[in-house]
ZAZA-712760 format. One record per atom (N, C-alpha, C): residue number from 1; atom name; z negated, y, x negated. Coordinates in nm, 3 decimals. Last residue first. Layout:
! residues N
REC; NUM; CA; Z; Y; X
...
This chain:
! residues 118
REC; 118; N; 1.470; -0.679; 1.269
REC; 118; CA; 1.606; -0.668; 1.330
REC; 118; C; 1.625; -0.630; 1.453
REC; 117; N; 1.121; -0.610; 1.145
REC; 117; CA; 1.229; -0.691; 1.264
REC; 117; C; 1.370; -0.602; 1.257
REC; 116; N; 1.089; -0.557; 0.846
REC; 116; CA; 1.112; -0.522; 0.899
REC; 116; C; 1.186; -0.600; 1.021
REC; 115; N; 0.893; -0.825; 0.625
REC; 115; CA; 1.025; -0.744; 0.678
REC; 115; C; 1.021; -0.678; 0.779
REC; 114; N; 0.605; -0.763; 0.401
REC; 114; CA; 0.660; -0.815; 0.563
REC; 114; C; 0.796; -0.744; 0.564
REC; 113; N; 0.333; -0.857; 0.180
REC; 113; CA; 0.500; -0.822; 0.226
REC; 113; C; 0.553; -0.849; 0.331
REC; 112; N; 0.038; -0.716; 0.082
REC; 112; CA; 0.105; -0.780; 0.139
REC; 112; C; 0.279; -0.725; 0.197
REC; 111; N; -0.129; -0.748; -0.233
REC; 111; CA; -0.052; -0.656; -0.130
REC; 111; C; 0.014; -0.728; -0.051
REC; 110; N; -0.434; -0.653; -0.425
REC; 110; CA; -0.385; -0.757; -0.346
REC; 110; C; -0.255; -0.651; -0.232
REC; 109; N; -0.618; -0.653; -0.735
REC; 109; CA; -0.576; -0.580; -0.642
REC; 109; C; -0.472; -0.686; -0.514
REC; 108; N; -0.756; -0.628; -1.007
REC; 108; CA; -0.791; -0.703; -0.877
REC; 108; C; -0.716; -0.595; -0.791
REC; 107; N; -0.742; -0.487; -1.260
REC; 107; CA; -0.772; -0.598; -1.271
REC; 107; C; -0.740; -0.682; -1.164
REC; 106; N; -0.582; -0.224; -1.406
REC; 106; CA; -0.625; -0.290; -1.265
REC; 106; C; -0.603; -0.397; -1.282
REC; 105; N; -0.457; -0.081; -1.631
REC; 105; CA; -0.600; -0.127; -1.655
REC; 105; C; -0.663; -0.169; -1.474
REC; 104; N; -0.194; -0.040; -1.603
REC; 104; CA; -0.270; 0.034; -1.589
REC; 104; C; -0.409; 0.035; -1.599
REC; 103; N; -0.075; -0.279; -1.630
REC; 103; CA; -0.092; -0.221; -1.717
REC; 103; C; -0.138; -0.096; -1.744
REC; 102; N; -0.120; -0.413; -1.350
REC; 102; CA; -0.207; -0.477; -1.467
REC; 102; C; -0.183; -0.355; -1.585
REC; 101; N; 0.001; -0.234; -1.230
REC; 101; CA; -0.097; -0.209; -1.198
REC; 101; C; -0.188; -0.242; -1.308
REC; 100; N; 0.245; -0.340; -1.280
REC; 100; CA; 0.270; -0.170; -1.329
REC; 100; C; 0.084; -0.184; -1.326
REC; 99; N; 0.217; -0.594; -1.180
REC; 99; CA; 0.244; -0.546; -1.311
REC; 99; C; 0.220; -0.412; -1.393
REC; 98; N; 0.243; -0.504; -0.873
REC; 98; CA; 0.136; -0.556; -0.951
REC; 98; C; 0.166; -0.530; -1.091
REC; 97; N; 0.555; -0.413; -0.937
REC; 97; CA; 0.442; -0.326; -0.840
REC; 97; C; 0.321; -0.393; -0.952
REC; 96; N; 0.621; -0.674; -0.952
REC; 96; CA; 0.688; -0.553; -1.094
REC; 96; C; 0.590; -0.445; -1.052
REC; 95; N; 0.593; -0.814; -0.745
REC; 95; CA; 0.561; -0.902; -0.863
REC; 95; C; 0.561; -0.751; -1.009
REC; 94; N; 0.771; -0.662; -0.555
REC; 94; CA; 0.608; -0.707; -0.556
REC; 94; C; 0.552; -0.717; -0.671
REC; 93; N; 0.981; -0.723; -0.651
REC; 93; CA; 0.967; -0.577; -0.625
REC; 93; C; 0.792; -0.619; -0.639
REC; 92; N; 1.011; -0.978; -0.617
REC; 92; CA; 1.054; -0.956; -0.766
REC; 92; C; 0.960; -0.809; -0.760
REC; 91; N; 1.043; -1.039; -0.342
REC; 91; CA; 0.821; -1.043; -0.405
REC; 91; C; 0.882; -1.029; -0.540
REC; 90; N; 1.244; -0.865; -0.302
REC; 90; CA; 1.103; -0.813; -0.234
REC; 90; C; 0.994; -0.885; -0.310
REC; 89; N; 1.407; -1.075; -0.333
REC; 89; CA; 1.399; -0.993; -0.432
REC; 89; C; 1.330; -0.861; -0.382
REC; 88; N; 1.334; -1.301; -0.206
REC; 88; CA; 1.303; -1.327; -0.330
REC; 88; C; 1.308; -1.225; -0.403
REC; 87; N; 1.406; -1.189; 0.053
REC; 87; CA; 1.254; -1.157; 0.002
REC; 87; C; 1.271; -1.177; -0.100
REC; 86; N; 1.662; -0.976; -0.004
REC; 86; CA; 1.616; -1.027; 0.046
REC; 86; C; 1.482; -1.047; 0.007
REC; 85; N; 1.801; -0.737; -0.105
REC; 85; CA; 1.847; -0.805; -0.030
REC; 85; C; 1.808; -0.915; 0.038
REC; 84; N; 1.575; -0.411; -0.037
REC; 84; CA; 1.642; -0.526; -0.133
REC; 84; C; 1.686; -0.612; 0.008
REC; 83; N; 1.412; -0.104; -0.003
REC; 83; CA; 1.553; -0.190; 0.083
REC; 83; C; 1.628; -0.270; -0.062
REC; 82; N; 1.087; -0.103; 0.086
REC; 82; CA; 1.191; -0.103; 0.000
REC; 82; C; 1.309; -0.147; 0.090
REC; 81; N; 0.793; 0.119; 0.116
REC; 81; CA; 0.888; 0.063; 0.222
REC; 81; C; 1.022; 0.046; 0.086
REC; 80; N; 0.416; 0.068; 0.062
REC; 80; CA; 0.578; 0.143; 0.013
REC; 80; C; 0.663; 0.036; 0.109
REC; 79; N; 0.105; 0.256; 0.074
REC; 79; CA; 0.203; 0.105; 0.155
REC; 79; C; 0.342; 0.175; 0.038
REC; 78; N; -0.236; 0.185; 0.090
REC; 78; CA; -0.125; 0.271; 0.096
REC; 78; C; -0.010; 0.191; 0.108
REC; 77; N; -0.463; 0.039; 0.198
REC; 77; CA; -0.506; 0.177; 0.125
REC; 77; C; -0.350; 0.226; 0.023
REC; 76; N; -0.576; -0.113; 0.470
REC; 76; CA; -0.481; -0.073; 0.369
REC; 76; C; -0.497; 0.076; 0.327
REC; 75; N; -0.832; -0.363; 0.533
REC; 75; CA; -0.783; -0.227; 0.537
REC; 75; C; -0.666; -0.208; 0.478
REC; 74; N; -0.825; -0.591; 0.555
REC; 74; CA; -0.754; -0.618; 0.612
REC; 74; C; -0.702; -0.463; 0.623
REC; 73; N; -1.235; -0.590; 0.436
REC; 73; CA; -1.125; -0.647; 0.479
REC; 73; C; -0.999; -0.642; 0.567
REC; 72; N; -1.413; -0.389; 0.436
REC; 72; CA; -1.249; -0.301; 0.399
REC; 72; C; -1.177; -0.444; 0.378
REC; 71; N; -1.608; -0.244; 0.643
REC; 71; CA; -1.527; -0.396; 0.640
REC; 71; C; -1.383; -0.320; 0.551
REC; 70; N; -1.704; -0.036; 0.813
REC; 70; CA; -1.806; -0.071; 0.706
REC; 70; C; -1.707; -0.179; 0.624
REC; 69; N; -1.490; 0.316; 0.818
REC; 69; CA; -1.469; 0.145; 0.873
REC; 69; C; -1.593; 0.024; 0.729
REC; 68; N; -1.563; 0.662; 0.877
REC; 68; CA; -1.575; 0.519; 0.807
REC; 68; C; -1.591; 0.371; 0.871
REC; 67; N; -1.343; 0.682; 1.151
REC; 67; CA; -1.393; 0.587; 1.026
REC; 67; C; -1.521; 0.695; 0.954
REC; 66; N; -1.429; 0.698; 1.517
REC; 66; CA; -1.364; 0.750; 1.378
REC; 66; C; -1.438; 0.678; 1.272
REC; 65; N; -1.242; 0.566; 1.728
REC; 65; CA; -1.317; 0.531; 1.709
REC; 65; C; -1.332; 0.553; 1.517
REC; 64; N; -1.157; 0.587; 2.084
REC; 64; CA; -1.139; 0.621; 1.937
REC; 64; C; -1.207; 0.612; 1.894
REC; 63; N; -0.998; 0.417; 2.350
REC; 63; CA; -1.108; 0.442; 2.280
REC; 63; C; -1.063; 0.466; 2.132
REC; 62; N; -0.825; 0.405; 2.685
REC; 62; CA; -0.804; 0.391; 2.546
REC; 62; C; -0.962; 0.462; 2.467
REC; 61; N; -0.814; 0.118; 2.908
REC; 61; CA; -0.864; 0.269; 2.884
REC; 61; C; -0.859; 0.264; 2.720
REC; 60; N; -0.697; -0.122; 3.046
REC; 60; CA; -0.623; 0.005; 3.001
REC; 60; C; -0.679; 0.118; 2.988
REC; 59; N; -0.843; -0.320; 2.858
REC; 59; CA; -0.838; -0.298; 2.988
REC; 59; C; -0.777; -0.114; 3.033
REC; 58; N; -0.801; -0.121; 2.555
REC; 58; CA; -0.830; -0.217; 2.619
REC; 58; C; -0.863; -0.213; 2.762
REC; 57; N; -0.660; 0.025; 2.321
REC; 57; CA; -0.634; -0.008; 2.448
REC; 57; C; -0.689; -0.104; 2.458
REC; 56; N; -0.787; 0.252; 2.047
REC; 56; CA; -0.788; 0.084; 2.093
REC; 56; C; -0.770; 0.112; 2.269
REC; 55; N; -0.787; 0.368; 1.710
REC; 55; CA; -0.715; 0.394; 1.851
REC; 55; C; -0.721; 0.211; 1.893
REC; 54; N; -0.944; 0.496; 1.429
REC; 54; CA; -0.851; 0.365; 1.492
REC; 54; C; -0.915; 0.404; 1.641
REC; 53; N; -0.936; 0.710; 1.194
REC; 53; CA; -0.926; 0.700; 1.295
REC; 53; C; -0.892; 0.565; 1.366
REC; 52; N; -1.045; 0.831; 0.854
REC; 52; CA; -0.913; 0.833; 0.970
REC; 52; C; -0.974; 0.827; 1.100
REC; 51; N; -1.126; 0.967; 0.646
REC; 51; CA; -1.069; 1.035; 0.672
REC; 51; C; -0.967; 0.968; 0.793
REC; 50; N; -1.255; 0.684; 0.603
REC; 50; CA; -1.351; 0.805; 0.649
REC; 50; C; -1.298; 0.911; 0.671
REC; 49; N; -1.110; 0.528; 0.483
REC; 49; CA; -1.120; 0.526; 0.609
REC; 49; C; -1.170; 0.639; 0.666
REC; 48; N; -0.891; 0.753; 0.208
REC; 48; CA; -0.993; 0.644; 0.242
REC; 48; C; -1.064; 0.627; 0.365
REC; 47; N; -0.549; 0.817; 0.230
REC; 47; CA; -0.721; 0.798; 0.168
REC; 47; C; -0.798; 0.690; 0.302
REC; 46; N; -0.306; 0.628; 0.117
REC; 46; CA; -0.377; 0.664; 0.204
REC; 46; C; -0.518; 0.695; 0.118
REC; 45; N; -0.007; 0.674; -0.155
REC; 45; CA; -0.130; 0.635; -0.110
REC; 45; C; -0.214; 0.639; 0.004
REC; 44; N; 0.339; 0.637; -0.037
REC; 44; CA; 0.202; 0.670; -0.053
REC; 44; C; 0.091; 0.578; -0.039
REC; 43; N; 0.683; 0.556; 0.053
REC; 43; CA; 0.548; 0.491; 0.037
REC; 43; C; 0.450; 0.589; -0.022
REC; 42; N; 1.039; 0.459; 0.078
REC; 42; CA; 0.907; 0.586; 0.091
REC; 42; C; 0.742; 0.503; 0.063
REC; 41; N; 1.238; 0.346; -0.067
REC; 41; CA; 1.270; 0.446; 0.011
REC; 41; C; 1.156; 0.485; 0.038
REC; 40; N; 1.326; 0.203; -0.341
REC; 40; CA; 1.253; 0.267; -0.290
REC; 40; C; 1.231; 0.336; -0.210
REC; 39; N; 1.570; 0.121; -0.416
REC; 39; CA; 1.509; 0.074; -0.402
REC; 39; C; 1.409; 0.078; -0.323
REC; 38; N; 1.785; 0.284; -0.555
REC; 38; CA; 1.793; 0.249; -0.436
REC; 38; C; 1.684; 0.193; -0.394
REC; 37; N; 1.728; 0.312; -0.859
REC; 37; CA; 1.787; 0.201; -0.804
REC; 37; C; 1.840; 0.187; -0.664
REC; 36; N; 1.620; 0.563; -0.788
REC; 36; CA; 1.723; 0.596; -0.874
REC; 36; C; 1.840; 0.466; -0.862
REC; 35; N; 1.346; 0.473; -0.733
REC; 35; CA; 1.433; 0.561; -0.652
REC; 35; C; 1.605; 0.538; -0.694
REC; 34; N; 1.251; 0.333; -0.896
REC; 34; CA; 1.271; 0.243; -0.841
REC; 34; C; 1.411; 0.314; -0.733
REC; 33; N; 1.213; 0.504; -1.102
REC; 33; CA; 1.337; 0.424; -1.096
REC; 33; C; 1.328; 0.336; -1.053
REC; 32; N; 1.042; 0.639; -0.962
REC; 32; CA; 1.145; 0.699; -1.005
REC; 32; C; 1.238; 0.644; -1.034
REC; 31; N; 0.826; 0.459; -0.988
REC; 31; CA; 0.879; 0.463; -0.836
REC; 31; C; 0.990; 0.578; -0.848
REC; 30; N; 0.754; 0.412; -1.233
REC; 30; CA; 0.813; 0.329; -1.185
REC; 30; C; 0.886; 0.312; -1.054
REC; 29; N; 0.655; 0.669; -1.311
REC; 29; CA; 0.763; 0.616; -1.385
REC; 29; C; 0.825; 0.494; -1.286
REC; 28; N; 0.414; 0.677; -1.142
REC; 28; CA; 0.525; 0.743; -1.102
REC; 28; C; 0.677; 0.712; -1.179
REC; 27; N; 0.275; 0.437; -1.204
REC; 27; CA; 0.344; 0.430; -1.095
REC; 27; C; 0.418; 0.538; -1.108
REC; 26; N; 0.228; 0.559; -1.497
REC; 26; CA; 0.291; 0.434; -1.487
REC; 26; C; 0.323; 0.457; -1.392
REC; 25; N; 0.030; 0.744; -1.369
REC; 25; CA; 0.166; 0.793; -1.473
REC; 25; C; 0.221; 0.670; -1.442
REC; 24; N; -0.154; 0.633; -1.265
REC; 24; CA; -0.038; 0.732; -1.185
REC; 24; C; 0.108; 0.765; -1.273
REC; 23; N; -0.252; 0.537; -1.483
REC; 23; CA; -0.231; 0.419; -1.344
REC; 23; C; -0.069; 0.562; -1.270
REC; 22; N; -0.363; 0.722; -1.648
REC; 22; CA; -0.247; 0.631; -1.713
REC; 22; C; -0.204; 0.547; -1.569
REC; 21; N; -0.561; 0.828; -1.516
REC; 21; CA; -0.442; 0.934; -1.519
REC; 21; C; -0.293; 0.871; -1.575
REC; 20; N; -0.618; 0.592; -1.222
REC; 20; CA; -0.682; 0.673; -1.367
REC; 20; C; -0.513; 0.710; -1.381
REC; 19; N; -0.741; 0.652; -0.891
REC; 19; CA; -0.657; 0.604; -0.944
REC; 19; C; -0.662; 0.682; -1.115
REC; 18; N; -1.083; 0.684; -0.759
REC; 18; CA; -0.903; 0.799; -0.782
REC; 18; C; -0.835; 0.672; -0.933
REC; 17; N; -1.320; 0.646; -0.508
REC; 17; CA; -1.240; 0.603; -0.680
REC; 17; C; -1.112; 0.675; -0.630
REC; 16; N; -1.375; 0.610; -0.278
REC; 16; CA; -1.299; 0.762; -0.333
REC; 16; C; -1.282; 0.719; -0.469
REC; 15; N; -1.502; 0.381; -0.156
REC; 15; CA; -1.572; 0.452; -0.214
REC; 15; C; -1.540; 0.584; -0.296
REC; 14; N; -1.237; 0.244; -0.090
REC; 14; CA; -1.305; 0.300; 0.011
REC; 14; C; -1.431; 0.442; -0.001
REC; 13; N; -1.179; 0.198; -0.404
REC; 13; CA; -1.115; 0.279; -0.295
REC; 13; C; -1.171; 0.310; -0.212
REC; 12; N; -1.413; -0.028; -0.408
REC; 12; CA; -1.363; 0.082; -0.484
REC; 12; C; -1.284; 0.213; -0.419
REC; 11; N; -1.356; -0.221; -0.228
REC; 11; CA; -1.477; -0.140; -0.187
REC; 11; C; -1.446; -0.011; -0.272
REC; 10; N; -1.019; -0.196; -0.149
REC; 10; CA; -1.110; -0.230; -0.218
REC; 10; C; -1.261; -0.156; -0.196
REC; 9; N; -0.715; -0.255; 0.077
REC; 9; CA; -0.848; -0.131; 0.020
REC; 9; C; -0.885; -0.245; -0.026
REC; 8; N; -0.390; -0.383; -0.039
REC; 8; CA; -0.495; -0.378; 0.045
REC; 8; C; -0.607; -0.303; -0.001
REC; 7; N; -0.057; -0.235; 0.080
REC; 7; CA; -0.176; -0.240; -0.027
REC; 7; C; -0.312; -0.279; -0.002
REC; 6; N; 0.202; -0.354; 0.208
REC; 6; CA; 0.107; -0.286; 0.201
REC; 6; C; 0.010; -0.300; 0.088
REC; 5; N; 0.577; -0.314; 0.228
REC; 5; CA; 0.435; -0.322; 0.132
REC; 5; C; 0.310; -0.284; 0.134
REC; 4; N; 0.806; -0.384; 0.428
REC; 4; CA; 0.668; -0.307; 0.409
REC; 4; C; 0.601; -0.354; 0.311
REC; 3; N; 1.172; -0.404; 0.344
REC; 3; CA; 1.091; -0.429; 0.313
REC; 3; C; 0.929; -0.326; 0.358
REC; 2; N; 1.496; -0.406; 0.494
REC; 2; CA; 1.378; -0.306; 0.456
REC; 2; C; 1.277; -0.451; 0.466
REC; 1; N; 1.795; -0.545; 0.324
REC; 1; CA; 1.692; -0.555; 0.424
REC; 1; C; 1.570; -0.475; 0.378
């Protein structure tokens, strides 16, 4: 079953912090064999709001409305998509994600897991 991972922003992130040169190294070691497992089928970083956009239907006229977003509650600041067999072994995937992070010198970070509907 596909797995979403999102990542949630930090004022940090929002603010263009760049990930340190030991954080990328670790993730890329780890999303190589996450590949290699099957595991991994796609995910990136996003930048930061100020390079986007949010799109809104309401009463059916549509409105744009370009970032910077002031609230980086509920933002996401990149995602990965997995295919495990189930959740327990989606929050294992989770649980090894964060990890990579703690040993990258990231203290605070938060992600959320959702399946894909059937």
């Amino acid at each position: 079953m596909r797995y979403l991972m999102m990542v949630k922003a930090t004022a940090d992130y929002e603010a263009g912090a760049q990930a340190s040169n030991s954080l990328q190294a670790l993730m890329g070691d780890y999303v190589g064999k996450s590949i290699e497992q099957g595991i991994f089928i796609d995910g990136a970083g996003l930048q930061p709001t100020r390079a986007g956009s949010r799109m809104h239907l309401r009463d059916g006229q549509i409105s744009v409305t370009d970032g910077p977003f002031a609230l980086t509650e509920g933002l996401v600041s990149g995602f990965a998509i997995v295919e495990v067999a189930d959740e327990a072994a989606a929050r294992q995937v989770g649980r090894e994600f964060l990890e990579v992070h703690i040993a990258g010198g990231v203290a605070d970070i938060e992600i959320e897991i959702r399946p894909y509907e059937a």
